[in-house]
N, CA and C atoms as a LAMMPS dump frame, in Angstrom:
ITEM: TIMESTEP
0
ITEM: NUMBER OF ATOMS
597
ITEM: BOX BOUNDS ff ff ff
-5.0000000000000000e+02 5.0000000000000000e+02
-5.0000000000000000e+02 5.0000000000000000e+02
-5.0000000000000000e+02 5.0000000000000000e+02
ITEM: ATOMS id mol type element x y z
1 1 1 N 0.816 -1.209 0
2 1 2 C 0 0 0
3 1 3 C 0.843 1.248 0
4 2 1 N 1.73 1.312 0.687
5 2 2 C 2.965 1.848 0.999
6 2 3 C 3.308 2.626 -0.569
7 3 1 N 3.791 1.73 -1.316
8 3 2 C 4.363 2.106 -2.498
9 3 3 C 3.073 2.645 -3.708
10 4 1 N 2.161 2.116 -3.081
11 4 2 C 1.1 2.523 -4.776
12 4 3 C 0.722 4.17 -4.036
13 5 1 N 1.19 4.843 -2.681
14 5 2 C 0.7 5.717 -2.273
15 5 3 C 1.605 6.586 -2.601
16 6 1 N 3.098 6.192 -2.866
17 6 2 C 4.151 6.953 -3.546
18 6 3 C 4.034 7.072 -4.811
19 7 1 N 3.399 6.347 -5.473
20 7 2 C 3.295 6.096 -6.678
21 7 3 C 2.404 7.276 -7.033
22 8 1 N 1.645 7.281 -6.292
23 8 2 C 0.127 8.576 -6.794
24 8 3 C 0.677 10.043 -6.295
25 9 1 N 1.849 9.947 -5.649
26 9 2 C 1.816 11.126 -5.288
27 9 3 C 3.363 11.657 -6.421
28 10 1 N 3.618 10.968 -6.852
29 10 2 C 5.103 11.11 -7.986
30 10 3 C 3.874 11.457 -8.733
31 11 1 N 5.017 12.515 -9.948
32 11 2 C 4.663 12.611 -11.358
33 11 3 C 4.863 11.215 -11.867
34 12 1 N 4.158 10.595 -12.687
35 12 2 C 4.373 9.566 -13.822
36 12 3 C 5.845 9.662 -14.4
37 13 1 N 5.66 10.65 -15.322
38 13 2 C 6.95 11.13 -16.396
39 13 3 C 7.32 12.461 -16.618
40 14 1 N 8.505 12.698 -16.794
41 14 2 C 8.667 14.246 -16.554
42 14 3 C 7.723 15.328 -17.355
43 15 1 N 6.755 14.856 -18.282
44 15 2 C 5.56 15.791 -18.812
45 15 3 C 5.414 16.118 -17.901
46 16 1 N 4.661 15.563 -16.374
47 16 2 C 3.909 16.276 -15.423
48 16 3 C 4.951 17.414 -14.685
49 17 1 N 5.787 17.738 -14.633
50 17 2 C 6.572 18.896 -14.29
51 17 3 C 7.079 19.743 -14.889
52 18 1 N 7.561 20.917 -14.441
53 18 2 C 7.105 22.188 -15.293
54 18 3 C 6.32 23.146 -15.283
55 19 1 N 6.67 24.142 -16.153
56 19 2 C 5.625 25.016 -16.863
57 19 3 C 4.623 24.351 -17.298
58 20 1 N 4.77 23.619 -18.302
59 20 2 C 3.839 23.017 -18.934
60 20 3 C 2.695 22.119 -18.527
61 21 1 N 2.966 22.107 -16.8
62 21 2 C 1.989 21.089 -16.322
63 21 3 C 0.645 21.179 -16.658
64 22 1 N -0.194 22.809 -16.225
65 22 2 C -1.445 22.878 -15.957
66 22 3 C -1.849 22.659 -17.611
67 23 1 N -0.915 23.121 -18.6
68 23 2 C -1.556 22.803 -20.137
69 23 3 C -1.652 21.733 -20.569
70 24 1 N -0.36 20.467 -19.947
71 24 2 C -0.764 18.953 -20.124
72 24 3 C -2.398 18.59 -19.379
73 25 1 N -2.767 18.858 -18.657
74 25 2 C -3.904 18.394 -17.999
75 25 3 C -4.661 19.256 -18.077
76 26 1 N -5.13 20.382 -18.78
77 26 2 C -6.253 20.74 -19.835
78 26 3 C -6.402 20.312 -20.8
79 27 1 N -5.167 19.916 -21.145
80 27 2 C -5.458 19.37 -23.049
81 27 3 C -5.851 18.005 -22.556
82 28 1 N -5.792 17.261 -21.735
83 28 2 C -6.4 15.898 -20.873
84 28 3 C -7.438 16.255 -20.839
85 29 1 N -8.308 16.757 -19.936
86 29 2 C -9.338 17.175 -19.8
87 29 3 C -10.209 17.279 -21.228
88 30 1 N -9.965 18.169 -21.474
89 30 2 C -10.364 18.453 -22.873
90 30 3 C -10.664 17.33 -23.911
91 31 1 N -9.399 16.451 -23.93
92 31 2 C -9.859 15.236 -25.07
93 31 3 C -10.628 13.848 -24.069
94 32 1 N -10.386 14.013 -23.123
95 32 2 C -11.522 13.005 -22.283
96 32 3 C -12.811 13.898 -22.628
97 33 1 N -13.451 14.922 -22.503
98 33 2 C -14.791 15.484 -22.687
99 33 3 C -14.898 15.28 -24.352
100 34 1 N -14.431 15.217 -24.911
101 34 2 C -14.247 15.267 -26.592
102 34 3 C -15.091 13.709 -26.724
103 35 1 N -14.128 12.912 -26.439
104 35 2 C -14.352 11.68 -26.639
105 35 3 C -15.227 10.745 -25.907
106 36 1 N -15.759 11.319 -24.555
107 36 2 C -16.677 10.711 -23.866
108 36 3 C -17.766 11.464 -23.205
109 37 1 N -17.601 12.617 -23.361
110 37 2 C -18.834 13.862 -22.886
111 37 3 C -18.294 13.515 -20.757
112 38 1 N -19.344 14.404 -20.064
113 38 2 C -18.934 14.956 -18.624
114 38 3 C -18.845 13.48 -18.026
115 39 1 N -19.829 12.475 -18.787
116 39 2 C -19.886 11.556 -17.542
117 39 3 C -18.761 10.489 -17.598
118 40 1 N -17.49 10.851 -18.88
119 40 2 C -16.703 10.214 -18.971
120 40 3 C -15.462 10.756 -18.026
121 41 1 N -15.359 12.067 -17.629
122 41 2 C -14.6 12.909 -17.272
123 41 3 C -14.674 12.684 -15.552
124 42 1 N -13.074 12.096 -15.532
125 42 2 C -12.706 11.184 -14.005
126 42 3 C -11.556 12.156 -14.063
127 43 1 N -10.743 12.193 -12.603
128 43 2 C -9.214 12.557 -12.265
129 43 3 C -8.659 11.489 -12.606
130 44 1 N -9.005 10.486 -12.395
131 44 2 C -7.863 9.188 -12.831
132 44 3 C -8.153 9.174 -14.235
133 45 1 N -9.217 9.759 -15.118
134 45 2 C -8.66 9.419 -16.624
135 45 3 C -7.803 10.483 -17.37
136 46 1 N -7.966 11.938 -16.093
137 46 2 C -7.201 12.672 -16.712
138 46 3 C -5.748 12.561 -16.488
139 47 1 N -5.831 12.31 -15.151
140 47 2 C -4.298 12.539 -14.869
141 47 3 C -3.679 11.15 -15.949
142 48 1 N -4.127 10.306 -15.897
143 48 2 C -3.314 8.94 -17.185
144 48 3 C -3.053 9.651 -18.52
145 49 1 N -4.18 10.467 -18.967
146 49 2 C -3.992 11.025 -20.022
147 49 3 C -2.878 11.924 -20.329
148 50 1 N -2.636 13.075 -18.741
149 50 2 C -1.646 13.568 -19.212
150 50 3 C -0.621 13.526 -18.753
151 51 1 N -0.435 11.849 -17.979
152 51 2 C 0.685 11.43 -17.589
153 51 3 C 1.473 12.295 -16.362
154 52 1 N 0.269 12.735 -15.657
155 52 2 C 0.77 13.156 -14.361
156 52 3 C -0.1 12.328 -12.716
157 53 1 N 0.012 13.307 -11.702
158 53 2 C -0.848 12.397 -10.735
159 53 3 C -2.132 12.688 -10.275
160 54 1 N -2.875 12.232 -9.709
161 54 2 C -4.451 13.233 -8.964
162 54 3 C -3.667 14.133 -7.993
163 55 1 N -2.689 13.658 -7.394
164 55 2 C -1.995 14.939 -6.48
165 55 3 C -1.676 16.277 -6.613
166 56 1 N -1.164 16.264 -8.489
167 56 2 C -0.529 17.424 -8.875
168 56 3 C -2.332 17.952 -9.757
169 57 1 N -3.176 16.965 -10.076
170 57 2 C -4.413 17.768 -10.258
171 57 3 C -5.183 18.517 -9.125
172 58 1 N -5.312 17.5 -7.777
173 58 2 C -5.817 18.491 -6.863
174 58 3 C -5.668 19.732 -6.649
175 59 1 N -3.898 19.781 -6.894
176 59 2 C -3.439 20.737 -6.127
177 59 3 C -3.726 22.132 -6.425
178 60 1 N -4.41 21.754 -7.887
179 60 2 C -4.738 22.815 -8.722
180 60 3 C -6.521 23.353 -8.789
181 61 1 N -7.01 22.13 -9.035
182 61 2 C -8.573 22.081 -9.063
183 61 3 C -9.181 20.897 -8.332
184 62 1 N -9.775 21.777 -7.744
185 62 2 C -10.446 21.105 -6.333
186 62 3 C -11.639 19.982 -6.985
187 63 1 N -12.286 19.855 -8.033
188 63 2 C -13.222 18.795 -8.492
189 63 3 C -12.924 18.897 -9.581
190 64 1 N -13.809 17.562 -10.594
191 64 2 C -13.922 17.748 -11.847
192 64 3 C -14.792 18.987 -13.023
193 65 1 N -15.518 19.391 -11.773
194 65 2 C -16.317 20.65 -12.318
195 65 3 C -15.406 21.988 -12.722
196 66 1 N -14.185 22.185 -11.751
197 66 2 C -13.239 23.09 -11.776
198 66 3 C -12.568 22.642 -12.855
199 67 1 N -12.324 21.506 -13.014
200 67 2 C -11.624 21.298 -14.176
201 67 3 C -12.316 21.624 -15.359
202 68 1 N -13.553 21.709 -15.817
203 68 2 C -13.941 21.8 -16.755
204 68 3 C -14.511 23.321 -17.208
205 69 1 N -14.54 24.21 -16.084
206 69 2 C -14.882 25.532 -16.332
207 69 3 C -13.426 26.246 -16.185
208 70 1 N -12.066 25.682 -16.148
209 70 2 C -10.916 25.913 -16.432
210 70 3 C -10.952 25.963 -18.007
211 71 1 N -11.244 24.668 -18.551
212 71 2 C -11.532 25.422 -19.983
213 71 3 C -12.166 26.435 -20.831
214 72 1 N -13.644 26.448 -19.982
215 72 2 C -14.397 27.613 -20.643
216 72 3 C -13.461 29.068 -20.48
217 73 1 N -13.007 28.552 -19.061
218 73 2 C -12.465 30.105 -18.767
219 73 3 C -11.089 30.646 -19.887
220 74 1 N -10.448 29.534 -20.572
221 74 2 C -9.651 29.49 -21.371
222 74 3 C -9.523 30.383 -22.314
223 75 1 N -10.849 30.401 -22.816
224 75 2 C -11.107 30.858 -24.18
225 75 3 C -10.919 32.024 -24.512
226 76 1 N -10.659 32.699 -25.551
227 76 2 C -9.877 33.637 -25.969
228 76 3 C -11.15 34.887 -25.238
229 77 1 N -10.803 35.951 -24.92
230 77 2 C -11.617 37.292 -24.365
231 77 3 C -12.652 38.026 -25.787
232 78 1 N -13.23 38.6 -25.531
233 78 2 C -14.154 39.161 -26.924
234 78 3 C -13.664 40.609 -26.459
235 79 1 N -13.144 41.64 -27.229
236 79 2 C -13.142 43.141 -26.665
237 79 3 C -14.287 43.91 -27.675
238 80 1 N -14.94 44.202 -26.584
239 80 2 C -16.294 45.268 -27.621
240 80 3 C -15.687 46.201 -28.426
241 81 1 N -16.079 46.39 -29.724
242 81 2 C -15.408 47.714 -30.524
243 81 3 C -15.806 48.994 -30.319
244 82 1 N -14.618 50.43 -30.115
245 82 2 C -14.845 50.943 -29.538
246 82 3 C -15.445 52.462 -30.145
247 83 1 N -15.186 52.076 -31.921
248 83 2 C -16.165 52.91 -32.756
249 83 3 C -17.173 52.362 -33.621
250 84 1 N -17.972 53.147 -34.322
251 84 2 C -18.801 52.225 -35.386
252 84 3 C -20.293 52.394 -34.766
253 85 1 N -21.033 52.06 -35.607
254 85 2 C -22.41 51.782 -35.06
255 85 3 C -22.853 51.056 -34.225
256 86 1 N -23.598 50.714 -33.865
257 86 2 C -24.328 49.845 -32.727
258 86 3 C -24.358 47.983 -33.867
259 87 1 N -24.434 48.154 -35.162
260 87 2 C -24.816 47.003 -36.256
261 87 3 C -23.21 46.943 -36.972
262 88 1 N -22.356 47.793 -36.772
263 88 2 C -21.263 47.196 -37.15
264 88 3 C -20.028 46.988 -36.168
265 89 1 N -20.878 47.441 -34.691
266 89 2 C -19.988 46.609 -33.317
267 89 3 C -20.402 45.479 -33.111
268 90 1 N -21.788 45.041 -33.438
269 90 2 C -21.992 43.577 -32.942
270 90 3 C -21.351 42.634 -34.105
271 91 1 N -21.727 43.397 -35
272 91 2 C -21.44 42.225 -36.367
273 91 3 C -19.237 42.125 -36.135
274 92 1 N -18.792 43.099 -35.73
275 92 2 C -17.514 43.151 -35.389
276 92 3 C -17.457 41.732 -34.094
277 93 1 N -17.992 41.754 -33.192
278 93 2 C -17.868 41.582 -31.723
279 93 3 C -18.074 39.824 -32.284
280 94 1 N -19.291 39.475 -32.645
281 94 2 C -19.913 38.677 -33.463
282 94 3 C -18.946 38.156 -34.332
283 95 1 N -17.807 38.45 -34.763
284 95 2 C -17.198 37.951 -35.727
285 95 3 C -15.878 37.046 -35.187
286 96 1 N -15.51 37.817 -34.342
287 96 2 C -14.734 37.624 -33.103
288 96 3 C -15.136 36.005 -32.47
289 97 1 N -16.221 35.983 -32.15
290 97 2 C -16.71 34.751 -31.662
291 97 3 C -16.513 33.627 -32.768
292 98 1 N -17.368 34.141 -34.045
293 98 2 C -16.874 33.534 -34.982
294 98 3 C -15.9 32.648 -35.541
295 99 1 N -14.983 33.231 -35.281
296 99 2 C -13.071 32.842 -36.279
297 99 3 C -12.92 32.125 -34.613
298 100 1 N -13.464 32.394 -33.308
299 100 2 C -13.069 31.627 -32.141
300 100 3 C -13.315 30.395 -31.951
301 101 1 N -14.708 30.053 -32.681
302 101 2 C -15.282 28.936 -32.281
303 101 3 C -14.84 28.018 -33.995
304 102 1 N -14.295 28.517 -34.882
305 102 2 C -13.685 28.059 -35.697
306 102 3 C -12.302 27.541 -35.687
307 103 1 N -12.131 27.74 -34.594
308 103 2 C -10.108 27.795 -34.211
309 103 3 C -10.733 26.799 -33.078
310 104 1 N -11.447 26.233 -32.455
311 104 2 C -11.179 26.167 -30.911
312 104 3 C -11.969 24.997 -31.109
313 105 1 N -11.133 23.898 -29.905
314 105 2 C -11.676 21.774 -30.224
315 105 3 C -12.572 22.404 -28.979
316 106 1 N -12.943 23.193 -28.4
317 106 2 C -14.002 23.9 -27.678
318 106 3 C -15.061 23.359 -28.033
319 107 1 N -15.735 23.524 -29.321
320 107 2 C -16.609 23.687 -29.774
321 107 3 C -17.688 22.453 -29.941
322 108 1 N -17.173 21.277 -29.621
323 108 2 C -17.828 20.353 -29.96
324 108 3 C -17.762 19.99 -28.595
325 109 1 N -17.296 20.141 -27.655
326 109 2 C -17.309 20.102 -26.006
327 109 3 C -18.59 21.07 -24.89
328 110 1 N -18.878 22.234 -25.63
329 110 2 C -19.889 23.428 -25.077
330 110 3 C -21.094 22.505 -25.086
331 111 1 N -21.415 22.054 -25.887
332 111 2 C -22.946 21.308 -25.569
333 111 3 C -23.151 20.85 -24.585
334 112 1 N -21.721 19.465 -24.378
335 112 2 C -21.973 18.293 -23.685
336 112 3 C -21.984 18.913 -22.148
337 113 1 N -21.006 19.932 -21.889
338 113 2 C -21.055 20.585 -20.692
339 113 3 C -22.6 21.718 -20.306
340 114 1 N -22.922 21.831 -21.085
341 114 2 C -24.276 22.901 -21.402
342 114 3 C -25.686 22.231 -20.214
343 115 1 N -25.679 20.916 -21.276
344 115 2 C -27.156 19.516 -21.128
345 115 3 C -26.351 18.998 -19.761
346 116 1 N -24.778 18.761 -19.328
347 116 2 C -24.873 18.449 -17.734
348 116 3 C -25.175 19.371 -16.638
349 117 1 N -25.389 20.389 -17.225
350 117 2 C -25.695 21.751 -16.17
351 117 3 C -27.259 21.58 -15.599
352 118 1 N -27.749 21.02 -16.356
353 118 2 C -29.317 20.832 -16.657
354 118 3 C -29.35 19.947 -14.611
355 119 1 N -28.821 18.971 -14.879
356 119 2 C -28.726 17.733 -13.345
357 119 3 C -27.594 17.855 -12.623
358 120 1 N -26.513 19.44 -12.882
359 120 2 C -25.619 18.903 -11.824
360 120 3 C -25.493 20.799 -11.314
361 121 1 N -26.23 21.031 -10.089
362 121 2 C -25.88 22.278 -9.9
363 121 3 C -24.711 23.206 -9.616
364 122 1 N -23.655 22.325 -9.111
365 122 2 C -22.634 22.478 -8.748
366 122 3 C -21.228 23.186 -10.256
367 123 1 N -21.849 22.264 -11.385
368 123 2 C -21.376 22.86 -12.792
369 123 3 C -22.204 24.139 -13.094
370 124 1 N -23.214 23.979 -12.804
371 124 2 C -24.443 24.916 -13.152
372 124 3 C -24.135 26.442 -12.733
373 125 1 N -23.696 26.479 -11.627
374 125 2 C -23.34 27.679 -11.096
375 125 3 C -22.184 28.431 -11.131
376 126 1 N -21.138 27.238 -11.652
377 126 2 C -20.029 27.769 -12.388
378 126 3 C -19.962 27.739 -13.391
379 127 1 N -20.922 27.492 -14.452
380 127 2 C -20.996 27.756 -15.594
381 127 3 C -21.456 29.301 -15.993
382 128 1 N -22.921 29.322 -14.83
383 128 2 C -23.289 30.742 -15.234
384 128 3 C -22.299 31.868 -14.516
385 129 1 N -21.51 31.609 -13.854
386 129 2 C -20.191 32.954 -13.89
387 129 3 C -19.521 33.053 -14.922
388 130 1 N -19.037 31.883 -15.474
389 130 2 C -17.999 31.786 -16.843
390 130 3 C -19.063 32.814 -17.837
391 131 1 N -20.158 32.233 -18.05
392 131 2 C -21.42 32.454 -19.017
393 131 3 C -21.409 34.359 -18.729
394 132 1 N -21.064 34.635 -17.764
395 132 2 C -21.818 36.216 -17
396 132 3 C -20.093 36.785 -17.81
397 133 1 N -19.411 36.544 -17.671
398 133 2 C -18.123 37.121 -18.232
399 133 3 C -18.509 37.02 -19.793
400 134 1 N -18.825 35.854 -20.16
401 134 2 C -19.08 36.172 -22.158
402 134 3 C -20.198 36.981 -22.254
403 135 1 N -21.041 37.558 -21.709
404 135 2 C -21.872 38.62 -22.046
405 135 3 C -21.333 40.072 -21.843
406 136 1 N -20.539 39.822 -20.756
407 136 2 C -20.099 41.443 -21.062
408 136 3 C -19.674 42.145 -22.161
409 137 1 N -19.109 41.369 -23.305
410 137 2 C -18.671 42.527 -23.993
411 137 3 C -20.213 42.751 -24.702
412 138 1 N -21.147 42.22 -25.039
413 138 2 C -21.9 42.561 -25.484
414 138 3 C -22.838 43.831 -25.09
415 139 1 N -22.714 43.398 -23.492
416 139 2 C -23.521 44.01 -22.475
417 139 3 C -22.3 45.44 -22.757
418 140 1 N -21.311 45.372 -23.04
419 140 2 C -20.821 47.176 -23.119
420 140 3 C -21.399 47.745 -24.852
421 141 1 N -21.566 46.785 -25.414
422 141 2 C -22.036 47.591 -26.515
423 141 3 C -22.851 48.385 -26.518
424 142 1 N -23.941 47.607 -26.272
425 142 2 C -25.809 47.584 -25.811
426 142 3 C -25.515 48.868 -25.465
427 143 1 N -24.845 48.765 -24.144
428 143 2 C -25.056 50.22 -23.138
429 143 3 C -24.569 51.483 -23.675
430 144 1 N -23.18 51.249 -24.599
431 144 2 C -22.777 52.578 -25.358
432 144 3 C -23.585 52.868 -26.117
433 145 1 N -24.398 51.773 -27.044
434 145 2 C -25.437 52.275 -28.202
435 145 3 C -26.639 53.245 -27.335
436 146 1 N -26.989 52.645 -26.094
437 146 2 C -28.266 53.63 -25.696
438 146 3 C -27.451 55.029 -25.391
439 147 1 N -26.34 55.423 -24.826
440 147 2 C -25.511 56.597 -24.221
441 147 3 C -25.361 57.679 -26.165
442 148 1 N -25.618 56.486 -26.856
443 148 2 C -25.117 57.482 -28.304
444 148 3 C -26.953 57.701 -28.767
445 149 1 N -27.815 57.135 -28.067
446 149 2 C -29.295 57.196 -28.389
447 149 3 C -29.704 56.176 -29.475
448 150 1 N -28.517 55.355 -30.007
449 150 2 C -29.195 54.306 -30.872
450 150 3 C -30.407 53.634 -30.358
451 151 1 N -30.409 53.175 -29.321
452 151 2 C -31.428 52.186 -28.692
453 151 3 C -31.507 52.743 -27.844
454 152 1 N -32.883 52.871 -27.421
455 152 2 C -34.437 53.256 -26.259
456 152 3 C -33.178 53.075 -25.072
457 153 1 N -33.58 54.333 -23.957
458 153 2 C -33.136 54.239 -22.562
459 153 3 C -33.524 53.438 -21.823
460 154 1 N -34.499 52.99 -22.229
461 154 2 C -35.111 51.6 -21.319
462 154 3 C -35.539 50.406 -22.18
463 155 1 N -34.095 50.066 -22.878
464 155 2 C -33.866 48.883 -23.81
465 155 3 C -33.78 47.801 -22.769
466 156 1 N -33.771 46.758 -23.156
467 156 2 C -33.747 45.568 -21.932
468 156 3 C -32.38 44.384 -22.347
469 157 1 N -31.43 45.17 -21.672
470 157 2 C -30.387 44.56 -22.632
471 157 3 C -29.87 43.273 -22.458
472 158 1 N -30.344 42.715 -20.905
473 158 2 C -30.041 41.312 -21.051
474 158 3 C -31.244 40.44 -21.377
475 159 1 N -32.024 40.934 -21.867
476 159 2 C -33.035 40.125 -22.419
477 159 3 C -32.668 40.192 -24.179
478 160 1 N -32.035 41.069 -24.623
479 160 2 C -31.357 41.306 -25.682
480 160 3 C -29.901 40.244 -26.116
481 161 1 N -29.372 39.913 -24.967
482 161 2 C -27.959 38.897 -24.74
483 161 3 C -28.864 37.73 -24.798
484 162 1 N -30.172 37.912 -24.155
485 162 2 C -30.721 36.065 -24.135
486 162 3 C -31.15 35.461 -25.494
487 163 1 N -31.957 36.798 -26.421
488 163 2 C -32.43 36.469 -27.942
489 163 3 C -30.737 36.093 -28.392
490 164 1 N -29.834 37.024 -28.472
491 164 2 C -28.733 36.925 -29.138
492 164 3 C -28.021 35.142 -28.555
493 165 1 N -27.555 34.394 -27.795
494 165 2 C -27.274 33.516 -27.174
495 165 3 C -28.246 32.458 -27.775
496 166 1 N -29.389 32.686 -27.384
497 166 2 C -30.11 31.745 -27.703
498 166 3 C -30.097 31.431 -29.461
499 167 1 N -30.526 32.204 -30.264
500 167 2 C -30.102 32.087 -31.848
501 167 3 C -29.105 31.516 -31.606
502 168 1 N -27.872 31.606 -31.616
503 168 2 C -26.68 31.164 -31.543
504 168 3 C -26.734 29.777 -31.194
505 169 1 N -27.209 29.541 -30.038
506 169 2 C -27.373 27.94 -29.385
507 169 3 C -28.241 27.317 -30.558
508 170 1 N -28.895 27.279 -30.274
509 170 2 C -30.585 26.701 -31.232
510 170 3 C -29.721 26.655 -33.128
511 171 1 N -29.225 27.457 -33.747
512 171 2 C -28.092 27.627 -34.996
513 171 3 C -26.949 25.83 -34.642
514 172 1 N -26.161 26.335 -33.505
515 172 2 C -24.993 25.669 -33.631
516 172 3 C -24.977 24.263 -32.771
517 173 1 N -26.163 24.131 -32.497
518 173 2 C -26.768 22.962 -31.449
519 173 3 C -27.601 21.793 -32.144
520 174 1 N -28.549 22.735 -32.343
521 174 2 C -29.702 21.798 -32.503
522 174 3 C -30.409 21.864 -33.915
523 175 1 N -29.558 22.741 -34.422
524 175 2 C -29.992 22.816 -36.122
525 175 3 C -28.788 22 -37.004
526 176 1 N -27.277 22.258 -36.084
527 176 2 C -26.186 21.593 -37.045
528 176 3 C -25.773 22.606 -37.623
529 177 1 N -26.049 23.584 -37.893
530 177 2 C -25.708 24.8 -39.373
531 177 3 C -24.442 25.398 -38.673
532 178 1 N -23.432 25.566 -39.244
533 178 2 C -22.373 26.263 -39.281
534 178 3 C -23.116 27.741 -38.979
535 179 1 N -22.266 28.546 -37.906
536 179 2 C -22.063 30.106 -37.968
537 179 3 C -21.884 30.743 -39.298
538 180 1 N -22.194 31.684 -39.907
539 180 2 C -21.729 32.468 -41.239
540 180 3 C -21.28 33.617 -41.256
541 181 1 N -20.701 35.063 -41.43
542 181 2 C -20.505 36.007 -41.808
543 181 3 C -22.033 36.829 -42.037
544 182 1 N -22.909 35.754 -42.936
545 182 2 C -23.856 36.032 -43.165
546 182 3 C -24.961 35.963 -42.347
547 183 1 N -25.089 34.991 -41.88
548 183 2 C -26.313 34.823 -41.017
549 183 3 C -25.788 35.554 -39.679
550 184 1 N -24.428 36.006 -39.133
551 184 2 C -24.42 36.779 -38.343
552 184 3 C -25.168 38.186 -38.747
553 185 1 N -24.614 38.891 -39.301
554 185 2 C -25.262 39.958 -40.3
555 185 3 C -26.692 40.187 -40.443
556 186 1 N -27.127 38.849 -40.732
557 186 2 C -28.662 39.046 -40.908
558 186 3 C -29.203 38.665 -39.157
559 187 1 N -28.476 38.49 -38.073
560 187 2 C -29.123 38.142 -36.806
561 187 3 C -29.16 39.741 -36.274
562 188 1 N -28.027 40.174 -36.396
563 188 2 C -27.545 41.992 -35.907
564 188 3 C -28.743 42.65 -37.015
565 189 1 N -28.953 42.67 -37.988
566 189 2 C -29.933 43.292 -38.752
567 189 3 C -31.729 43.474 -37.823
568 190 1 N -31.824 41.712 -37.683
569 190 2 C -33.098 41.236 -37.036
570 190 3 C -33.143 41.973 -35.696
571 191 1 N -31.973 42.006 -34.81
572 191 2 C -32.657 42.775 -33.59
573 191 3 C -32.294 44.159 -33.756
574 192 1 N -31.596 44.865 -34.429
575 192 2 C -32.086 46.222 -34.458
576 192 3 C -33.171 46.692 -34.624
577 193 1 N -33.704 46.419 -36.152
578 193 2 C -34.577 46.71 -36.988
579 193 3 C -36.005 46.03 -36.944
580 194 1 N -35.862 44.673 -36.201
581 194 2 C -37.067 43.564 -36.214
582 194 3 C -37.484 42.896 -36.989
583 195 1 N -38.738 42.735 -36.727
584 195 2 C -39.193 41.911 -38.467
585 195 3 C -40.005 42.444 -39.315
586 196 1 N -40.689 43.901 -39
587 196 2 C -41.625 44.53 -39.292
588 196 3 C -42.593 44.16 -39.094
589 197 1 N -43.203 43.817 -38.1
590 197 2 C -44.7 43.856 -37.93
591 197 3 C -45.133 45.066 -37.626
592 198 1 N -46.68 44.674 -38.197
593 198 2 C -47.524 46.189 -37.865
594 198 3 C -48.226 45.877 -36.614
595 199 1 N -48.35 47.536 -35.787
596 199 2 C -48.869 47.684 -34.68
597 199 3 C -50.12 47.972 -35.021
């Protein structure tokens, strides 16, 4: 017992030491959720994966939930643009996300973590902080557009982030359709302008 307790508390192989540690065991993380979604995602399959120990994972992230909103938190920052219209900052801001979720093995991982939020509150609540940071840049647009009078002083702007989010989800989820240039364009068009109905 003695020795398998030394054993867990050694690095494996010199991967696990270093600089490079905490990025070996995200990119672990990461291809265990890839390949088996949350309920595949163990400390013992990560640490094998990236050839380090649960010791040197603890030491870092206290559960597997931490481990996995370590990635969200990863992801590249969005900076709101700081001239232009209110329709060519989002479609800017919007584009940004774009070329991100085109670059990033992210992308096929956001779901599976999304639908476990649904039964595990503990992800749930660290998801919606991660989630409260990707709205801000939007949430500074919104607010400069009403300060320049584009949009009503009593616009409702996170109900505005929920239409915008939600398209997005419902698009890259549950329809399959690739993001576009275009259909961004035509989403920033739709909530400025609407759909024209008559009052």
């Amino acid at each position: 017992m003695a020795q398998a307790a030394d054993a867990e508390s050694e690095p494996v192989t010199p991967r696990a030491r270093g600089q490079g540690v905490e990025q070996a065991i995200l990119d672990a993380t990461l291809q265990v959720l890839a390949e088996g979604g949350y309920e595949a995602l163990t400390i013992d399959r990560v640490a094998a994966r990236a050839r380090s120990s649960k010791t040197t994972i603890y030491r870092r992230w206290k559960t597997k939930e931490h481990l996995a909103l370590a990635l969200l938190a990863g992801m590249p920052a969005f900076e709101p643009p700081l001239d232009g219209s209110l329709e060519q900052n989002l479609i800017a801001l919007f584009g940004q996300f774009l070329r991100a979720m085109r670059d990033s093995p992210l992308a096929g991982v956001l779901p599976k973590l999304t639908a476990e939020c649904v039964n595990n509150p503990a992800l749930s609540a660290m998801f919606a902080q991660v989630n409260d940071r990707r709205r801000a840049p939007i949430r500074a647009v919104l607010r400069r557009a009403i300060e320049r009078g584009e949009l009503a002083a009593d616009a409702d702007i996170e109900l505005t982030i929920d239409v915008i989010q939600g398209a997005i989800s419902i698009r890259v989820y549950f329809l399959l359709d690739p993001l576009t240039d275009d259909w961004i364009a035509g989403l920033v068009r739709l909530l400025i302008h609407g759909i024209g109905g008559r009052r």
